[in-house]
C-alpha positions in Angstrom: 21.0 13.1 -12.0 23.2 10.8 -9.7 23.6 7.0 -10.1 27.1 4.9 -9.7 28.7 5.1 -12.7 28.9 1.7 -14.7 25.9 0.2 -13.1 23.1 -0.5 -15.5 19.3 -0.9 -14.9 16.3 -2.3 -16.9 12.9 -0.5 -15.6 9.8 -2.5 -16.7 6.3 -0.9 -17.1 3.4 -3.8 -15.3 0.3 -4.4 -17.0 1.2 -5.2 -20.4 4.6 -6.1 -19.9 4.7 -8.7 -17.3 1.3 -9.3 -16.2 -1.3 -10.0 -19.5 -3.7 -7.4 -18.1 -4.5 -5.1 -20.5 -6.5 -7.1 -22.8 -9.1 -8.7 -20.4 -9.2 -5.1 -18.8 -9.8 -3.1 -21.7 -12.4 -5.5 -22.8 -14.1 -5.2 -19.3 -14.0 -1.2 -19.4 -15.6 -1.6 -22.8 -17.8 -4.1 -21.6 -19.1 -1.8 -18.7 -19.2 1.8 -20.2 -22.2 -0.1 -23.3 -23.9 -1.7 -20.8 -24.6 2.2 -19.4 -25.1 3.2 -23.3 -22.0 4.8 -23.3 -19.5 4.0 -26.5 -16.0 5.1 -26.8 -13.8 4.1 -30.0 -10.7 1.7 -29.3 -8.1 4.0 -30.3 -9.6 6.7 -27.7 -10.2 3.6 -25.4 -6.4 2.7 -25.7 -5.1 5.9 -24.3 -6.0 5.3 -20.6 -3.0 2.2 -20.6 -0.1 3.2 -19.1 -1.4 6.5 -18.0 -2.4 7.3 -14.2 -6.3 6.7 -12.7 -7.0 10.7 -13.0 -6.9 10.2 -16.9 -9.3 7.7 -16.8 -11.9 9.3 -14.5 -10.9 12.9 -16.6 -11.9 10.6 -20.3 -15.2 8.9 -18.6 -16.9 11.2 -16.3 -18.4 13.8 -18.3 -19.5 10.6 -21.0 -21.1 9.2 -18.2 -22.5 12.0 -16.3 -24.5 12.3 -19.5 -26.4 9.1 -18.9 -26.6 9.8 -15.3 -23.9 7.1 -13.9 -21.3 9.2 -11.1 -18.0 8.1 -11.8 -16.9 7.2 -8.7 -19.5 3.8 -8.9 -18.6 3.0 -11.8 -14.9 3.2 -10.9 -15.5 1.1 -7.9 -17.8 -1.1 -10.1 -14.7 -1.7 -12.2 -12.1 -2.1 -9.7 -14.3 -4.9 -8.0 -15.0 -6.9 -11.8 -11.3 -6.5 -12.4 -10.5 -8.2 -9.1 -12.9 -10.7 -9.6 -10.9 -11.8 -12.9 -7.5 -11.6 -11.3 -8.9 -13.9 -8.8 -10.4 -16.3 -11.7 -6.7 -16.2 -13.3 -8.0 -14.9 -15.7 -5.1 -12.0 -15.3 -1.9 -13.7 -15.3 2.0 -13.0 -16.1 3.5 -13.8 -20.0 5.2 -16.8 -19.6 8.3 -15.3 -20.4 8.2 -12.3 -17.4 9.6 -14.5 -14.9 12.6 -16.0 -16.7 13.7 -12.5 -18.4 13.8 -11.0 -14.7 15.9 -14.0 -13.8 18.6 -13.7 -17.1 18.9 -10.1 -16.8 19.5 -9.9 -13.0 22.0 -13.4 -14.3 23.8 -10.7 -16.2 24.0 -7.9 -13.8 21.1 -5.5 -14.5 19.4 -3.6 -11.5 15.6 -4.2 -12.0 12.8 -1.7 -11.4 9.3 -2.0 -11.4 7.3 1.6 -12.8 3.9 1.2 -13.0 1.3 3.7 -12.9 -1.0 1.4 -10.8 -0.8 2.3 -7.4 0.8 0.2 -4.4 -2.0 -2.0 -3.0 -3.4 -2.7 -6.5 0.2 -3.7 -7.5 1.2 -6.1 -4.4 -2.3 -7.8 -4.8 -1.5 -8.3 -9.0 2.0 -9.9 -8.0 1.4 -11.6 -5.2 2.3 -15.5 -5.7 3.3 -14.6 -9.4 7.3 -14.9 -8.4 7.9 -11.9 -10.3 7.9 -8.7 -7.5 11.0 -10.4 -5.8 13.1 -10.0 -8.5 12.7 -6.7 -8.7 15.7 -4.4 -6.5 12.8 -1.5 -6.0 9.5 -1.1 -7.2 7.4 2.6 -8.1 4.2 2.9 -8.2 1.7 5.6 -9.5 0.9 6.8 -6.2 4.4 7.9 -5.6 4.8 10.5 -8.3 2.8 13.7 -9.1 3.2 13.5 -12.4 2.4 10.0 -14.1 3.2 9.1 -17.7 3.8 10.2 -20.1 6.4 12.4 -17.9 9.2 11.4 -16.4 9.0 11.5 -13.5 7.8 7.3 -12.2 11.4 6.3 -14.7 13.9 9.0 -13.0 12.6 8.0 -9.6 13.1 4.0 -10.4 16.1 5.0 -11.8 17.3 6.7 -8.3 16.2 4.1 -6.4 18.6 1.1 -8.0 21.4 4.1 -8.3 21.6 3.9 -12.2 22.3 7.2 -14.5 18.9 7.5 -16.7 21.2 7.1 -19.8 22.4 3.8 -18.5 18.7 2.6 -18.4 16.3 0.2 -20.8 12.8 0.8 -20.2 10.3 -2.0 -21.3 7.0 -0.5 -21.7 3.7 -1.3 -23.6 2.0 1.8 -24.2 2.3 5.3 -26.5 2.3 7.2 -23.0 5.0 4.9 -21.2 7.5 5.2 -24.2 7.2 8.8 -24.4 7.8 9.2 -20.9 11.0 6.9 -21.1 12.2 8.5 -23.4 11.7 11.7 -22.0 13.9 10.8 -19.2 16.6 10.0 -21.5 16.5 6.4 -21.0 16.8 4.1 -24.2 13.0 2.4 -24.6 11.9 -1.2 -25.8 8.6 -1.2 -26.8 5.9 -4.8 -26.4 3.4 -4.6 -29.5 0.1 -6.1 -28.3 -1.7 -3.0 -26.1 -0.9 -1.3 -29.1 0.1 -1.7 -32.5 3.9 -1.8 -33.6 3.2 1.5 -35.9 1.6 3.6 -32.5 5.4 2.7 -30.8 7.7 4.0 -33.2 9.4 6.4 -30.4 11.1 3.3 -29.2 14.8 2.3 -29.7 13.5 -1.2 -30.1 9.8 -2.8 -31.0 9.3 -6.5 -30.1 6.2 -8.9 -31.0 6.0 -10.0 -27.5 8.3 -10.7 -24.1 9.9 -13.4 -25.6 11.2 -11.3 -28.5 12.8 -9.0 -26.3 14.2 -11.6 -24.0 15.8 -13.4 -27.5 17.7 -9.4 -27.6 19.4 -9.0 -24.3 22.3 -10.5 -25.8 22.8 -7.2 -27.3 22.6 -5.3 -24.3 26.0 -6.7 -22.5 25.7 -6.8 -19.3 24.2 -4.2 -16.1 27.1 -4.3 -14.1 
């Protein structure tokens, strides 16, 4: 794997991370598969964070072709409720996303965006947040083939801001994000709060929240 030797590079994971999306949206999927009488546990429920929209539509559709719902309305049905909260502000960043991104770029770090949300939906969860122009290159899930928990969205952020994967911090939320970081042999900081500190024990580091990991990048030196 290339990357200019010396230059470091923090890869951050979206919802979850930056943006508090994860909550209100996991409620809302909940929300929406009882009102069709369908009822998945929160642990099973948990599993679609981080991971690309086919894992979703794979867990759902055969739940809800049972009580005759097609997947792809209820998808859209979804999308559109989800959008409707983003536009409420009701989906917003951690107030500590924006002045992380500003420290560690302060210290030298190339910054990469890897989120398994595709393009559109990402620019439209950014946009007038102040956060997607700190960022040196962005990947979304559309770009990949293979989304978390492989490698493959981390190597390919990693190419882009020409860092080594072992020269890289990933900041992720989810079981399937860590594991994918870490499969690229990048060193991982886990968020508690999509899931429990327990489920993220794979991670170098575990912090409560943003601001706990942004209290630590003393310890990392500095990118450059």
């Amino acid at each position: 794997m290339g990357g200019v030797p010396g230059v470091g590079a923090v890869l951050f994971d979206m919802d979850g991370v930056l943006l508090d999306s994860e909550r209100p949206g996991l409620a809302l999927l909940r929300a929406r598969l009882s009102a069709h009488g369908v009822e998945v546990g929160d642990r099973e429920l948990r599993t679609v964070c981080g991971r690309p929209r086919a894992y979703l539509r794979g867990l759902l559709e055969p739940r809800l072709q049972a009580v005759g719902v097609e997947i792809d309305a209820f998808v859209s049905d979804y999308d559109a409720r989800k959008e409707t909260a983003l536009q409420a502000g009701e989906i917003r960043p951690f107030p500590a996303a924006v002045p992380l991104l500003r420290d560690l770029r302060a210290r030298g770090w190339r910054l990469a965006l890897a989120t398994s949300t595709e393009r559109p939906r990402m620019a439209a969860r950014l946009a007038n947040t102040g956060i997607l122009e700190l960022f040196d290159a962005a990947v979304t899930g559309d770009e990949v083939v293979h989304g978390k928990p492989a490698p493959d969205i981390f190597l390919l952020a990693a190419e882009r801001v020409g860092a080594r994967p072992e020269r890289c911090w990933v900041v992720e939320d989810s079981v399937a994000g860590v594991e994918a970081g870490r499969a690229g042999g990048m060193r991982v900081a886990a968020i508690a709060g999509t899931f429990d500190a327990d489920a993220l024990t794979a991670a170098d580091r575990v912090f409560g929240d943003l601001a706990g990991l942004a209290a630590a990048v003393d310890g990392w030196g500095g990118g450059g």
